[in-house]
C-alpha positions in Angstrom: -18.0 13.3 -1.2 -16.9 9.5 -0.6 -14.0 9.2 0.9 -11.2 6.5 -0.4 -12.1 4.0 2.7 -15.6 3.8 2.0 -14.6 3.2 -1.8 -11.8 0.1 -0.6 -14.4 -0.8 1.7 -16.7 -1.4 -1.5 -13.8 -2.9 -3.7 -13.3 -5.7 -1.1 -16.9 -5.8 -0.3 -17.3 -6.7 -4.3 -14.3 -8.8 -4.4 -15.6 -10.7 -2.4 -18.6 -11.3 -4.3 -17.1 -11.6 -7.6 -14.9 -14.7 -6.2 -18.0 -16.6 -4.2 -19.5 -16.2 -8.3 -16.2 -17.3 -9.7 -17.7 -21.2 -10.7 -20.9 -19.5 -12.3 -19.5 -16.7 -14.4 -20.6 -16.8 -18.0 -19.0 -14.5 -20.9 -21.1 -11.8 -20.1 -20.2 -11.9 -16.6 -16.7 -11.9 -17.4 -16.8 -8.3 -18.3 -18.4 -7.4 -14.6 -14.9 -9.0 -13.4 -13.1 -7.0 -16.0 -14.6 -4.3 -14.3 -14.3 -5.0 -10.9 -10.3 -5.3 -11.5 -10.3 -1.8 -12.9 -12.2 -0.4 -10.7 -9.9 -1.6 -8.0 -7.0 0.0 -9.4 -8.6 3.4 -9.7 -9.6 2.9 -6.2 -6.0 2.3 -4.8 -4.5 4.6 -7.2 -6.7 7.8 -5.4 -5.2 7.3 -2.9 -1.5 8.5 -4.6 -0.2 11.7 -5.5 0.7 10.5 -8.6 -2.3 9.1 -10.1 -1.8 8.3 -13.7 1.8 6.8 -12.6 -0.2 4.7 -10.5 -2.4 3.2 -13.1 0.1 2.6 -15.8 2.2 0.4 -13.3 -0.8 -1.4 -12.6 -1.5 -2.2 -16.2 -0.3 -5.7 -17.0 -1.4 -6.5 -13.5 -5.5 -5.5 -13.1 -5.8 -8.0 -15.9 -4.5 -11.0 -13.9 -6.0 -10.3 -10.9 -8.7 -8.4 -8.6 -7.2 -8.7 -5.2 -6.6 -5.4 -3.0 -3.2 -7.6 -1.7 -2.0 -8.5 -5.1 -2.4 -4.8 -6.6 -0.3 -3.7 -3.4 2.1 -6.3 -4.2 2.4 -5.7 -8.1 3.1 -2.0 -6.8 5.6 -3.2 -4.5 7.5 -5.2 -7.8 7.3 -2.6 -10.2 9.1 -0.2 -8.0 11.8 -2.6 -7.2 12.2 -3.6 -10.9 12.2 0.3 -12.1 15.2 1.1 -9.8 16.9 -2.5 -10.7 16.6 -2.5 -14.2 16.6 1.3 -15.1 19.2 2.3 -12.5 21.2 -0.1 -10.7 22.0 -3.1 -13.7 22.1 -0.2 -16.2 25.6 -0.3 -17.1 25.3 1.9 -19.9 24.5 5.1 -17.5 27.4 4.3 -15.8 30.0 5.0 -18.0 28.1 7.5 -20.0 27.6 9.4 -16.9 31.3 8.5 -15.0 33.3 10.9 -17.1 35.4 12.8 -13.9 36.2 11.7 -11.0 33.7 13.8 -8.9 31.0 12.4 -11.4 32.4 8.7 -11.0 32.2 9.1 -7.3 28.4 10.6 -7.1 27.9 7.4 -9.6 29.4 5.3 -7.2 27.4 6.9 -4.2 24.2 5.8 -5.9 24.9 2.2 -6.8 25.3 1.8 -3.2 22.4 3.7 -1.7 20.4 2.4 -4.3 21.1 -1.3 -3.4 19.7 -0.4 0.3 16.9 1.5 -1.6 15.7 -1.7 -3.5 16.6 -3.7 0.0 13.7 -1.5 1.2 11.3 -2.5 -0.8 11.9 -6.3 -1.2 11.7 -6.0 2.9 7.9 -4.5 2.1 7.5 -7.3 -0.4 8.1 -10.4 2.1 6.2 -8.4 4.9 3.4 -8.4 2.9 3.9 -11.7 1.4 3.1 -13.6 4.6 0.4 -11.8 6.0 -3.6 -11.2 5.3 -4.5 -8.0 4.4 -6.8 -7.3 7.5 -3.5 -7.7 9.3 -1.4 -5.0 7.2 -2.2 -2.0 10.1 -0.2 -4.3 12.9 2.9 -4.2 10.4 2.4 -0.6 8.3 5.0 1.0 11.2 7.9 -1.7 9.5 6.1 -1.1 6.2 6.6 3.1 6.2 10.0 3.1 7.5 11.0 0.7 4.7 9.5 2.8 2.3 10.5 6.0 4.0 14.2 4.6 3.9 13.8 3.7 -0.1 13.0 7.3 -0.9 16.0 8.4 1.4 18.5 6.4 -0.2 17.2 7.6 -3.3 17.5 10.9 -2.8 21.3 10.9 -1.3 22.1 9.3 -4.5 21.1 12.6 -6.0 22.6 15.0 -3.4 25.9 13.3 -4.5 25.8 15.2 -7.7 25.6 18.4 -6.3 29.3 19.4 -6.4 29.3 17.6 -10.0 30.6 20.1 -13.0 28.5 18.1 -15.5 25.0 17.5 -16.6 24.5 14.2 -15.3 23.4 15.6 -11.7 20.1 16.5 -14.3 20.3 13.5 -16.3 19.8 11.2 -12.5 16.8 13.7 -12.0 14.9 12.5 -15.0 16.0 9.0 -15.0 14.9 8.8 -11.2 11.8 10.5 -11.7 9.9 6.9 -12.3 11.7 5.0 -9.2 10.8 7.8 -7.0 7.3 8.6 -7.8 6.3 5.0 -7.4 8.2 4.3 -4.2 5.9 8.0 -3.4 3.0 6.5 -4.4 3.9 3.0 -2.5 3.9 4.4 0.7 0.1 6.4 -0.3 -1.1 3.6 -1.0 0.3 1.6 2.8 -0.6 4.7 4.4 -4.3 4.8 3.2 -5.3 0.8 3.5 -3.6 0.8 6.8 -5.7 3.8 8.5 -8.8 2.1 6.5 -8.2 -1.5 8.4 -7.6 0.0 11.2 -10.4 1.8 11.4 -12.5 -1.0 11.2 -10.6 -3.0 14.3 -11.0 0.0 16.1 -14.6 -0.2 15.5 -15.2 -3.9 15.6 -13.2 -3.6 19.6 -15.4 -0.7 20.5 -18.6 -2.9 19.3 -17.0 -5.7 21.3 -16.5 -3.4 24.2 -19.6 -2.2 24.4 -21.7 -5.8 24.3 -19.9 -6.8 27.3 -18.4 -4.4 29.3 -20.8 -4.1 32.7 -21.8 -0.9 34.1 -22.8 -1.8 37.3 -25.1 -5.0 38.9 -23.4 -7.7 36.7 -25.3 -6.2 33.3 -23.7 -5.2 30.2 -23.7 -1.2 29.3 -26.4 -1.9 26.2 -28.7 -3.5 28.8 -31.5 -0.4 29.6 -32.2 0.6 32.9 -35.9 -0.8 32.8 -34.6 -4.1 31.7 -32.2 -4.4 34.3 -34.8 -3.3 36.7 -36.9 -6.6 35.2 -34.1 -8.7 35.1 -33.8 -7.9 38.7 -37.4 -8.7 39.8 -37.4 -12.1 38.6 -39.7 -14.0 36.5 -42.1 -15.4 39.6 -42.0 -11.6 40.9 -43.0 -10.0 37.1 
């Protein structure tokens, strides 16, 4: 079975290719890049536990661009903008939800945690922002720990409800389900692309290594024995 870096590794491979085309595409062409945009989704989104999550946020998105960076980013957005506009700026929960005092203060609890939650991932969105992805590996440490942190915060703010005599401890549950399944499948996503780049430093140091690293007698480890026992001789000697 392929495994999900050999499939990135083809999505970037034909990214690639479909932008160096970009200046000759015709109408019938533009369906290959239709394509190509899809297929990059499903490609991230195997990565995730939540695959059909994954997809829908990455709707509006695939149809704007192809890039493996964007996607992340547009991943990145949606989960911020779920727990902003869903969550923390919905008023209406709030008072709905606030009707004792225990309640009030669980309801409190979350609009705090939440704002670090959301701090979390805007951190992952200027990270990633400013670098290229062959880079993401050196910063997925920052990158995890951000996200790690998002899903924290977001599940104190449900702990809080614990001691709550009302339903609204179940109603958080469902209206959380969304922020916390894509901040889940986030961090897939980081965790997969930067084993897969690093991977391929790892191997383009150890093809590095090896083409100059000497053995012994001044000559690289790739050089054979004969050939360093040619070298050796000397042409006037051969």
């Amino acid at each position: 079975m392929i495994g999900i870096s050999s499939i990135l590794l083809v999505a970037m491979i034909a990214s690639v290719a479909v932008t160096c085309n970009r200046g000759s595409e015709t109408k019938g062409e533009e369906g290959h890049v239709h394509n190509a945009q899809r297929n990059n989704v499903d490609m991230l989104c195997q990565s995730t536990q939540y695959q059909d999550t994954c997809k829908k946020s990455l709707q509006e998105t695939y149809n704007k661009t192809k890039d493996i960076k964007d996607l992340i980013q547009a991943v990145f957005n949606v989960t911020a903008k779920e727990l902003l506009n869903h969550i923390i700026n919905n008023s209406t929960l709030y008072h709905e939800l606030a009707k004792d005092n225990m309640t009030k203060q669980a309801m409190d609890i979350c609009k705090e945690v939440l704002d670090y939650a959301v701090d979390g991932i805007n951190k992952c969105i200027e990270t990633l922002d400013t670098l290229e992805l062959n880079k993401l590996s050196e910063h997925a440490y920052d990158l995890k720990v951000w996200l790690t942190g998002s899903l924290s915060h977001q599940q104190t703010c449900l702990d809080g409800f614990e001691n709550t005599a009302t339903n609204a401890g179940e109603t958080m549950v469902k209206v959380m389900n969304t922020s916390l399944v894509l901040t889940s499948n986030a961090l897939d996503i980081i965790n997969e692309v930067s084993s897969f780049h690093k991977g391929l430093n790892l191997t383009t140091t150890t093809n590095r290594k090896l083409l100059f690293e000497v053995v012994s007698d001044d000559f690289p480890l790739w050089v054979s024995e004969g050939r360093r026992s040619l070298l050796q001789v000397g042409p006037g000697r051969v």
